[in-house]
N, C-alpha and C positions, 0 to 999 in steps of 0.2 A: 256343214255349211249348206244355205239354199241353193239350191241348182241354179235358181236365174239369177243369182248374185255375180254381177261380173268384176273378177279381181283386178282385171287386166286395166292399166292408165291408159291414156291416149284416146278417150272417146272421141271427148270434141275437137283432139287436132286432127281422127280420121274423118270425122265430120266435114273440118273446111276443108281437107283437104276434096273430097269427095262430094261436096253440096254445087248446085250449078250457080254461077256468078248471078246476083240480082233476087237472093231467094233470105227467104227468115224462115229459120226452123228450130222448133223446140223441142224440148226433151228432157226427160228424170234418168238421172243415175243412181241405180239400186248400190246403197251401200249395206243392209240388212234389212231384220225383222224386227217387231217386236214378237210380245208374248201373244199377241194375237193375230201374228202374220200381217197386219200393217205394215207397209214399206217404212223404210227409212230410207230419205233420195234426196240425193240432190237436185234441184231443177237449174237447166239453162234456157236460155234465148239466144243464137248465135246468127246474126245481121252480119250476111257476106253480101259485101258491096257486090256492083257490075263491074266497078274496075280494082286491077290489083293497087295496095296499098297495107300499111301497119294496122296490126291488129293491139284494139284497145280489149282489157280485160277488167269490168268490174263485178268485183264482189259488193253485194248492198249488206252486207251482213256476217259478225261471227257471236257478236252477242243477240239473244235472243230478243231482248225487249228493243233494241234499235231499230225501228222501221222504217222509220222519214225514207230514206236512199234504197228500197226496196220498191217503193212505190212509184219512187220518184224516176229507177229502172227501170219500171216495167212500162210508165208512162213513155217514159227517152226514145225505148225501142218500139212500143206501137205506133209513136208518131214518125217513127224513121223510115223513108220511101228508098230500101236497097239499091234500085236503080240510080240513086243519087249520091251514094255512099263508095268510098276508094277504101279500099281494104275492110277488115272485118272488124264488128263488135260481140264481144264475148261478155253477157251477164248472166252473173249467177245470185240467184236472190239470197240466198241462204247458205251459208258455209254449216248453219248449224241447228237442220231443221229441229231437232228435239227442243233446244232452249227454246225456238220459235214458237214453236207449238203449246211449249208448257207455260210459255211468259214469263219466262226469265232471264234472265243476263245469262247465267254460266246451265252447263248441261245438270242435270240430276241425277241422269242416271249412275252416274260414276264421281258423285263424290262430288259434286260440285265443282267439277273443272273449266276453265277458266280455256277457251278453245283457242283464242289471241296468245297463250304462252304455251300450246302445242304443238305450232308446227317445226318438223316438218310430218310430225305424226307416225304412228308406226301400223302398219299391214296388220296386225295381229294383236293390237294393242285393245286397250278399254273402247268405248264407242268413241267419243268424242277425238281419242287420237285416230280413228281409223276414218271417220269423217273428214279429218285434218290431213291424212295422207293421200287420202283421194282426191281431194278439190288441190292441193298443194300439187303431186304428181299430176292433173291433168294441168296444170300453169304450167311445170315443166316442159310437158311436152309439147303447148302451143308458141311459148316463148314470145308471151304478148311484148310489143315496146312498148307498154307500158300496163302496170297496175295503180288499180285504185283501190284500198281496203276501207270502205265506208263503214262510220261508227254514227255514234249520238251521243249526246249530253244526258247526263241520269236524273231522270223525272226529278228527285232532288234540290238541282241549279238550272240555275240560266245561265246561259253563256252564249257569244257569238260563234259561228264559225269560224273555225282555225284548222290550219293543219299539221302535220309531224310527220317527220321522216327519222331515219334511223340509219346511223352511216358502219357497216358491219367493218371487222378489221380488212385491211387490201381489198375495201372498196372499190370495184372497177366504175363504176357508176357514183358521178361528182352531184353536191346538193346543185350548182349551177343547174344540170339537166334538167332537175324538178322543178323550177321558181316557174317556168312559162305556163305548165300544168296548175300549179297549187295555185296561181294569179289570175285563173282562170273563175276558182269557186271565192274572190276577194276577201280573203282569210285577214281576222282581224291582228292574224299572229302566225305565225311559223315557227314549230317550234323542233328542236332538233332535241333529242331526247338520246340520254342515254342512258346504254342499259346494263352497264359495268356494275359487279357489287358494290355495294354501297352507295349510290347515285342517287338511293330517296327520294327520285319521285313517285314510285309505285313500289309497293310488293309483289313479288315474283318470277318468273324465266321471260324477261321481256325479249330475250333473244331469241323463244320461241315465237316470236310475231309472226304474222303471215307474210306483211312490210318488208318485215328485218331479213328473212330466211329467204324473199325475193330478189331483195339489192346483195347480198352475199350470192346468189347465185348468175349476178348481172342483169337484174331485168328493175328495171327503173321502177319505184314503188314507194308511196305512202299514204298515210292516213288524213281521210278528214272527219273531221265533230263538226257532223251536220245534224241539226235539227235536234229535239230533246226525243230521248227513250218513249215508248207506250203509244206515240200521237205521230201523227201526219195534217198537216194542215194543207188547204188548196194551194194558198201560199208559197209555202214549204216546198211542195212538190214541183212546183214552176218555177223555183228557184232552181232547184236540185234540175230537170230537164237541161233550162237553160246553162246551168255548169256544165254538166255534161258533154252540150253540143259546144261549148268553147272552147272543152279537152279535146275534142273531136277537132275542130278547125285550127287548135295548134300543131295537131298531127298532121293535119291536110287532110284530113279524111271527109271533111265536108268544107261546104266554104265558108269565108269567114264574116261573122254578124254585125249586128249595128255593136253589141255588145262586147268589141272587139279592144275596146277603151276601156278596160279592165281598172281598177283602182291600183294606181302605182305604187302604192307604200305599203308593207307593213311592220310588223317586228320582228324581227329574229329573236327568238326567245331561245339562249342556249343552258339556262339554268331556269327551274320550275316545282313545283311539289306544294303538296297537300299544307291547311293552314288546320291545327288538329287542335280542339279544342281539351282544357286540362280540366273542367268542369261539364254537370251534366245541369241543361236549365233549358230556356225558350231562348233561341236565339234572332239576334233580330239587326238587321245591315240594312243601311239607306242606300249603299253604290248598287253599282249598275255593272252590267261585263265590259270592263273594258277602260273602267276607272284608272288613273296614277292618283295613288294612297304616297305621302312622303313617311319616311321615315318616323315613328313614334305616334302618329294618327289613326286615330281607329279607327278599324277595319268594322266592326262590328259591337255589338254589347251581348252577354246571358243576364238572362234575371231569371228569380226563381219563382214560385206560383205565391209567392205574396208578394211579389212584385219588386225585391228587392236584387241590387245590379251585383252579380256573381262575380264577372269580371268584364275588361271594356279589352277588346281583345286589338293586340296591334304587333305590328312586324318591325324588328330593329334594322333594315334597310326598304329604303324604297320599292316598290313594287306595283307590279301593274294585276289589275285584276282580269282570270281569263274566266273565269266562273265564281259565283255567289250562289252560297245556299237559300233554297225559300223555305226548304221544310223547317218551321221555327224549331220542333222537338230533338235534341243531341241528348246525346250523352260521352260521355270522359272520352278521348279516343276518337269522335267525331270529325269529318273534316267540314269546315265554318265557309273555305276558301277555295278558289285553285289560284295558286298564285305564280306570275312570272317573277325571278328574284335578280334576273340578267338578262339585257336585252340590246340589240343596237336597232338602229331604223336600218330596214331594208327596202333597196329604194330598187324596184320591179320594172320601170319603165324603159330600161335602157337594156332587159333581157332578152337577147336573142335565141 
């Protein structure tokens, strides 16, 4: 092992604990090398207010092509004047510099894993879990109230922002605590995901989340789908800022904005998953993120390269649409959709 690799957790909670009130400081945590002695690190930004207050922790990242919430951090905390700040901000750009670097979704070096169903990762393990148990273990030891695991939408679809949480078994931490946070980034959906066998919204250990392994350990945590994979827009990133400082001002850690009038509604999505096409052709959808499709209405059409309709693709209940493919090319196996299949209105206004 390299000499300046330090195994030890707890950087950045000796950090705060040890920084002078009113200061921003940054730093890389060596987690190895490569083959050519290039670091592999994580970077932070750590904003300790001048007064004591709750510490906020976001991650802008564990897949690599999602950047919108990377940028949109590193913006948050240059514009943020410590002296004005009650308690601490903790970002880390990158849970997963390798995929970052190489512009991918999942790490390469080890098989293509999938960093969102490692943790809480293991000391000793492949790269991607050892990455996962360092940025995991320094959350432990700060014991932010609260997390944020920022994701994106895959270059693929469009889709609005939403969010997800994940409620682990003897949850100490109720979804009530999160609606004031999630209402903050006006999510066109909330969606509560589960990650039991057989659940069929995803394949994989979704109980390795970084989310899921947060709220099982009681520290308030979940995900938003900000922004699309690959791109960052001016836009984008003044949205992402402005969410940020409204999670901040529901903590009290800053004061509270004109944009304090958050959008009071949105869905509860408690059932959701993939719309998986059973032919291969050009696919091609007029809705929009965020459509109600009824029952037997198509969602979409394939045609094939003479132009003829493969099939007219459609759901046998109701549903709301939370993403739409643009890439027209599928094949067998393809997902067309992201689709809500169960929903009620959740009405945010009246959350304290």
């Amino acid at each position: 092992m390299h000499d300046s690799i330090d195994t030890k957790t707890g950087t950045i909670a000796g950090l705060i604990a040890k920084a002078p009130r009113g200061t921003t400081q940054r730093g890389r945590i060596l987690i190895g090398t490569r083959a050519t002695g290039a670091e592999i690190a994580i970077s932070y930004i750590v904003v300790h207010g001048s007064e004591p207050g709750p510490t906020l922790w976001i991650n802008g990242q564990v897949h690599g092509t999602e950047v919108c919430a990377i940028v949109a951090g590193i913006e948050f905390c240059r514009g943020l004047d410590p002296t004005g700040l009650a308690g601490t901000i903790v970002f880390t750009a990158s849970g997963n510099p390798l995929a970052l670097e190489s512009r991918t979704w999942a790490t390469q070096q080890d098989f293509g894993q999938n960093m969102d169903t490692s943790f809480p990762g293991r000391a000793e393990g492949f790269i991607t879990e050892r990455m996962a148990h360092r940025l995991f273990n320094e959350i432990l030891a700060v014991r932010p109230a609260l997390l944020l695991s920022m994701h994106a939408q895959g270059t693929d679809f469009a889709s609005k922002v939403y969010g997800v949480y994940k409620l682990p078994p003897n949850c100490t931490v109720e979804a009530r605590q999160l609606y004031p946070f999630l209402r903050a980034f006006e999510p066109f959906a909330v969606c509560l995901m589960r990650v039991d066998p057989g659940a069929g919204e995803h394949p994989g250990n979704h109980a390795g989340a970084l989310d899921y392994q947060a709220m099982a350990h009681g520290i308030p945590a979940f995900m938003v789908e900000f922004g699309v994979a690959q791109r960052s827009t001016t836009d984008e990133v003044q949205r992402g800022v402005a969410c940020y400082r409204g999670v901040c001002a529901e903590l009290g850690m800053l004061p509270a904005t004109k944009r304090a009038a958050w959008a009071t509604s949105s869905h509860l999505v408690t059932a959701r998953g993939h719309c998986n096409t059973d032919v291969g052709g050009m696919w091609q959808s007029p809705l929009q993120p965020g459509a109600f499709v009824k029952a037997g209405d198509p969602i979409g059409t394939i045609i094939d390269f003479t132009g003829e309709t493969l099939s007219t693709v459609t759901m046998p209940m109701d549903v709301l649409v939370i993403a739409i493919r643009q890439d027209p090319v599928v094949h067998c196996g393809d997902s067309v959709a992201y689709l809500a299949r169960q929903w009620t209105e959740l009405d945010m206004s009246g959350i304290e």
